[in-house]
N, C-alpha and C positions, 0 to 999 in steps of 0.2 A: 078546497083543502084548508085544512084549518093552521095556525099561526104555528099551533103545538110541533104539527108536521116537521115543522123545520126547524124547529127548534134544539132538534138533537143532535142532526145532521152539522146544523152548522157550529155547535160545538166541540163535536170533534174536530172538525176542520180547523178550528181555533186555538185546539189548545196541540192539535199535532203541527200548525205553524211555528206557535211559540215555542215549543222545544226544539224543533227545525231553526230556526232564530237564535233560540240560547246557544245552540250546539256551533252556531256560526261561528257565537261571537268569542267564545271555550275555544275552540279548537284552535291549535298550531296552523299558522299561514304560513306559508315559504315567502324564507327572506327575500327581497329584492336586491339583484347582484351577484356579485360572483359567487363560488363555493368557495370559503376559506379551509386551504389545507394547512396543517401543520408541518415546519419542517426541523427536523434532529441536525445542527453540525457542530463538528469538533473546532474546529477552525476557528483560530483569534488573531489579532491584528491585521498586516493589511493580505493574508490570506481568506479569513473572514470579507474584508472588504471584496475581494475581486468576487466571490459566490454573488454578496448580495448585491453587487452589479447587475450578478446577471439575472439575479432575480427580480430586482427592479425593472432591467428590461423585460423579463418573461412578464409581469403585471403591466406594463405596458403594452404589451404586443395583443391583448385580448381584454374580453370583460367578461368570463366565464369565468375563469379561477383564479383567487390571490393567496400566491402564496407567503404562509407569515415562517420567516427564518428565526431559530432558537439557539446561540451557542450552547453547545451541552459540554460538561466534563467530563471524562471516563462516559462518553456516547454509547460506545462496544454494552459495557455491562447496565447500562441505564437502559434504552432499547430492549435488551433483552428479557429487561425485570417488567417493564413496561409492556412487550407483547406478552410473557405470562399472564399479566394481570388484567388483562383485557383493554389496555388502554394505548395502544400505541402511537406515536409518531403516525402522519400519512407517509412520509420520507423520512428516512435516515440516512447519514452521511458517515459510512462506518469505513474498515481500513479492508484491502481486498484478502488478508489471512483473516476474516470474521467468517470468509463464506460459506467454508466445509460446517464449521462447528454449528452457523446458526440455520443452516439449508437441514443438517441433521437433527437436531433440536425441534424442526418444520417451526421454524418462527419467521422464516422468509416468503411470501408468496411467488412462486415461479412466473417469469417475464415474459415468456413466449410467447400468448396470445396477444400481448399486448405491443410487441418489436412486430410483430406479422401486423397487427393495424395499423402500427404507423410507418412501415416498411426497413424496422434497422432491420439490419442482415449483419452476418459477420464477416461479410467481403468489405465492410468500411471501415472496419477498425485493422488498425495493427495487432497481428495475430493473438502474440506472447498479451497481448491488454485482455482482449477481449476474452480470450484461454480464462482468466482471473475467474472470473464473474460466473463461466460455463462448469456447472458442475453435474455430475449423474443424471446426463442428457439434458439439463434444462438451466436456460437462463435463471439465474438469482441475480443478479449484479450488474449493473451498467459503469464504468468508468468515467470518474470527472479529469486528480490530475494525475496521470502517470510518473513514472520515475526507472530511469535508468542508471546505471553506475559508472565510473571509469577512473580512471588514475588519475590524482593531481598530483601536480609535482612543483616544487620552487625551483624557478628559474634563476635566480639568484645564484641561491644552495649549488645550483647545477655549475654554474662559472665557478662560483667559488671553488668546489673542486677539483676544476679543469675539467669539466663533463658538456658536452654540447647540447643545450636545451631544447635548440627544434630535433634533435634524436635521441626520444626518451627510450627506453629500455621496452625490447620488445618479447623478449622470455623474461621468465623468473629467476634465470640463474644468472643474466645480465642485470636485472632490477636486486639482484642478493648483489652484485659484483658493486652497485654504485652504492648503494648502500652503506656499503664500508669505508667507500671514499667518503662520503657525505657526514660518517658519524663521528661524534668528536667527544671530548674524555677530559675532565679537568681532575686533576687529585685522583687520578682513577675511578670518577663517577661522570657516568654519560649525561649529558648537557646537552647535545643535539644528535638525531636518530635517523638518521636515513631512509628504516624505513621500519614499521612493528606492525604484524598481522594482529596484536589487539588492539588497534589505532584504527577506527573510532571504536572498533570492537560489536559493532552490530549485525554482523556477517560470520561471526563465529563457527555458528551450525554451517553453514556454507561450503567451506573452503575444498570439499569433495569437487565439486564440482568444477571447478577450475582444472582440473584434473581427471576429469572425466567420471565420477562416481556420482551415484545418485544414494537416494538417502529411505525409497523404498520401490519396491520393483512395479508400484501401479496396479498391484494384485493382489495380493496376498502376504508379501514378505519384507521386514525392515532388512535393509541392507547397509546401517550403520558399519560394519567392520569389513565391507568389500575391501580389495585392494588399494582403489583408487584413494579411497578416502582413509587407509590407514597412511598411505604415501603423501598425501596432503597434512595429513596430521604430524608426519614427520618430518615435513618440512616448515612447517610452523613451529616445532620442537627445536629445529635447527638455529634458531634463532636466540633459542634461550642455551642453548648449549654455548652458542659463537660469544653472547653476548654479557651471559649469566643469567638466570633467571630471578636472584633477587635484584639485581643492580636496574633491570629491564623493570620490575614491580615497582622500586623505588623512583625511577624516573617518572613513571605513569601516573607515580601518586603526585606528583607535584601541577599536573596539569589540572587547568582552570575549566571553567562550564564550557559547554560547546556551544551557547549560544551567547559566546562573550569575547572581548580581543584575548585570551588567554587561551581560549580553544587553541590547541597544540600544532595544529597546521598552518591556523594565522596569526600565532606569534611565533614563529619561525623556529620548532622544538622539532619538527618532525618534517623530512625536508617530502617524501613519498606517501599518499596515505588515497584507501581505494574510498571514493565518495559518491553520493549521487547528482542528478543533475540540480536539485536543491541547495549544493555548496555554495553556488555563485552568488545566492542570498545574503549568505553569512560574510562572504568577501569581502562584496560590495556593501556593508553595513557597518563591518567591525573592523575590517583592513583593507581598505581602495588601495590602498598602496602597496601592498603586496606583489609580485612580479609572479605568476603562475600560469600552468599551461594542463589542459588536458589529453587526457591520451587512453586510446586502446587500453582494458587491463593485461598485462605482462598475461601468456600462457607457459607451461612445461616445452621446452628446447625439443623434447621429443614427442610433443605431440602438436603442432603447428595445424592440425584440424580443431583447435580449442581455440585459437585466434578468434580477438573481439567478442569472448565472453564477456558478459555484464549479467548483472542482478534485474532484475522488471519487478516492481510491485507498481501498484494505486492508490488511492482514495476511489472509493465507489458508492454508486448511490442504489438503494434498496426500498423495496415495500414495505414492511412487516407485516406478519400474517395479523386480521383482525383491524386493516388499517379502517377509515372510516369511508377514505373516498379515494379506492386505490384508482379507478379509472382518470379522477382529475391527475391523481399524484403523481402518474405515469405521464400526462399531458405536459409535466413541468421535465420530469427527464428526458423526456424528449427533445422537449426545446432544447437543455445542455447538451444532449447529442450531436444535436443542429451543427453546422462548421461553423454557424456565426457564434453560438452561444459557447461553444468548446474552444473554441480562436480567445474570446471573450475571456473568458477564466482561465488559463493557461496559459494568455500574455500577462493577467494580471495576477497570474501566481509565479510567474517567469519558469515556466515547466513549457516541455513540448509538448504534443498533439496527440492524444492515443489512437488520430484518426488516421487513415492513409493520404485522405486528400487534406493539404493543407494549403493554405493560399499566400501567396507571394511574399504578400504585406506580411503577414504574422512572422516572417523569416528577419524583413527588413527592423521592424520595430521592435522586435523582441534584442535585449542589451547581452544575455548571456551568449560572449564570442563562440562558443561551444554548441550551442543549442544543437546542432546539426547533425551531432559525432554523438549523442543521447536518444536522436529519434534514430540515426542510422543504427547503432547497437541494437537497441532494440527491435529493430528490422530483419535483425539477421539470423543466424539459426541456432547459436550459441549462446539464450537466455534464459535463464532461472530463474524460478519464484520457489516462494514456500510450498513443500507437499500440502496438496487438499485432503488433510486427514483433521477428523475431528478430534485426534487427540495430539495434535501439532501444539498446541503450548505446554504438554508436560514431554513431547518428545525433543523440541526445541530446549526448555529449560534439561533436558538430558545433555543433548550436545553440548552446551555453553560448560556446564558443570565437566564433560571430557574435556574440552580446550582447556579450561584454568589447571585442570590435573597434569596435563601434558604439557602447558608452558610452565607450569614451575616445576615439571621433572617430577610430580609427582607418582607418575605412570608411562609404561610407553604407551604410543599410538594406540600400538595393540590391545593391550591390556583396557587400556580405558575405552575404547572403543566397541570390544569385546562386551564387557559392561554394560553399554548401552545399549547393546545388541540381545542380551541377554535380557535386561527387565522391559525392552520396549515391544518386542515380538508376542508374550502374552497378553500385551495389551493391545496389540492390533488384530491380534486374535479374537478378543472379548469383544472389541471393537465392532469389527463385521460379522460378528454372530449378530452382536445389536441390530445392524442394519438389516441385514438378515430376516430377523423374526419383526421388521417392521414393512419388511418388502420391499425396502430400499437401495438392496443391491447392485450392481452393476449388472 
């Protein structure tokens, strides 16, 4: 055979190695190490601090995924501009009223295969938490820190006006009665307040429900102007009638930030005011000295089946749709699931548990004396969140806009509620056709 022969042969062989070689040394290698995920949260100071605690522990606990934490500002509408544009967050740390709007939007990826492989279920949470995140049959949301509500009240205030502080007022029309003892009048303008349903003012939309009204029937129909909530609305009215409603404006104006000693509850302006279990932060920050006590919020005298209503909201943690590595991203909520990792950021957020099982120690070390009377609330069958309706922030900003109408006598209950009733029902309307003709109905 001659030399020729091979000659051909082996340069192909030659020159299809050397592309096989170049294309090695071109090509993309996988990095050595974990997968780094990205992570969105709102959270600053030592709230901030206690997450990336526990994020530090979850990068400790494995060598599979690190994850890197981002404070974001306004997270809610950055996230969402961010999953438009194809580039989102692996996690997000949004508030649990984002869930309706961004689950409708479909900018959230649905949780459920992913709680079935790691075994959450929803018999481990506390119901009213878990409820948050569960929307049109499917997980969106997991819970970091929960929040319950209940009455503070100055113990002080209470002596001073001959009132008994371990028995705080257990109706409304006993919490109106001390009220009056507690408020005080110099030159005929009120200097201390016993007690103002717009104090802190963030439960506005609310007040129905203390009362037993809800705000849509979970169908089809707003039910802003039901009875219940035009009678809460005039009971909140009652107050501007008793008390005046410019004198009541003019008081209000004079109060300082709320995350300052001037906040009106801890420079001793407003002796009753409904807050959540997050108050004892501010307490213990801007007034340790303060003399206060929590309690049960006051229910209607005649409806004593509305005992130990509170409010429930969260912070929760999310996918976005188009994450890049949702399966690791889901490996980091998880671990916050965990009782060690939820123990973990919850005593370091000084909040309770939105778990059921909680362990001894977290009870013992945790400082807020109350802690207990915030997870019991929320345990019990008298808890309220925001309706899961995607047009909750222009039905909300409706309610707030009745409340200021009816505390300054601008309108009655009815009237202004009526109102709301009236332009909010076409838009619920419009609303679920939307869903509707996306197939995302109930």
């Amino acid at each position: 055979m001659r030399l020729r022969d091979f000659t051909i042969p082996l340069m192909v062989v030659g020159i299809v190695a050397t592309i096989l070689y170049s294309e090695d040394l071109t090509a993309p290698h996988p990095t050595p190490g974990p997968v780094h995920i990205t992570y969105w949260e709102k959270w600053t100071g030592f709230e901030a601090d206690a997450m990336r605690d526990v994020v530090n522990a979850f990068n400790r606990s494995q060598n599979r995924v690190h994850v890197d934490m981002l404070t974001v500002s306004n997270v809610d509408r950055k996230t969402l501009l961010a999953t438009a544009g194809g580039d989102p967050p692996d996690v997000a740390g949004l508030w649990g009223t984002n869930v309706a709007q961004f689950a409708d939007d479909n900018a959230l990826l649905p949780l459920d295969d992913y709680c079935k492989s790691h075994g959450i279920t929803a018999d481990r949470y506390i119901p009213a938490y878990w409820n948050i995140g569960y929307y049109h049959g499917h997980v969106y949301a997991l819970p970091t820190t929960p929040a319950s509500t209940a009455l503070h009240y100055n113990t002080a205030m209470f002596r001073q006006a001959g009132l008994n502080p371990d028995h705080p007022p257990q109706t409304l029309e006993e919490m109106d009665a001390d009220a009056v003892r507690m408020t005080k009048r110099e030159n005929g303008r009120i200097v201390v307040a016993g007690f103002m349903p717009a104090e802190p003012g963030w439960w506005n939309w609310g007040w129905g429900y203390l009362f037993g009204g809800r705000l849509w029937d979970g169908r089809s129909r707003i039910t802003a102007n039901s009875p219940e909530n035009v009678r809460a609305f005039d009971w909140i009215q009652s107050y501007s009638r008793k008390y005046g409603a410019a004198e009541l404006q003019t008081f209000r104006s004079g109060f300082g930030n709320f995350s300052s000693p001037q906040n009106a509850f801890l420079d001793n302006k407003v002796a009753m005011e409904i807050q959540g279990v997050w108050m004892y932060n501010y307490i213990s920050q801007y007034s340790p000295q303060l003399q206060w006590k929590a309690a049960p919020f006051p229910h209607p005298a005649d409806r004593p089946d509305l005992a130990n209503s509170t409010f429930v909201d969260e912070d929760i943690l999310v996918i976005p749709r188009g994450a890049k590595h949702p399966r690791e991203a889901f490996a980091f909520i998880a671990f916050v699931q965990s009782q060690k990792g939820m123990e973990m950021l919850c005593l370091g957020q000084r909040k309770h548990s939105p778990l059921r099982q909680v362990s001894e120690s977290f009870w013992k070390q945790h400082p807020n004396p109350y802690i207990r009377l915030f997870a019991d609330l929320a345990r019990g069958k008298n808890t309220f969140a925001v309706p899961k309706l995607g047009i909750w922030p222009e039905y909300g900003a409706e309610l707030n806009n009745a409340f200021d109408e009816i505390a300054l006598m601008k309108k009655t209950p009815k009237e202004a509620l009526d109102a709301v009733q009236a332009r909010m029902q076409p838009k619920l309307d419009q609303y679920l056709e939307r869903l509707r003709q996306r197939g995302e109905s109930q």
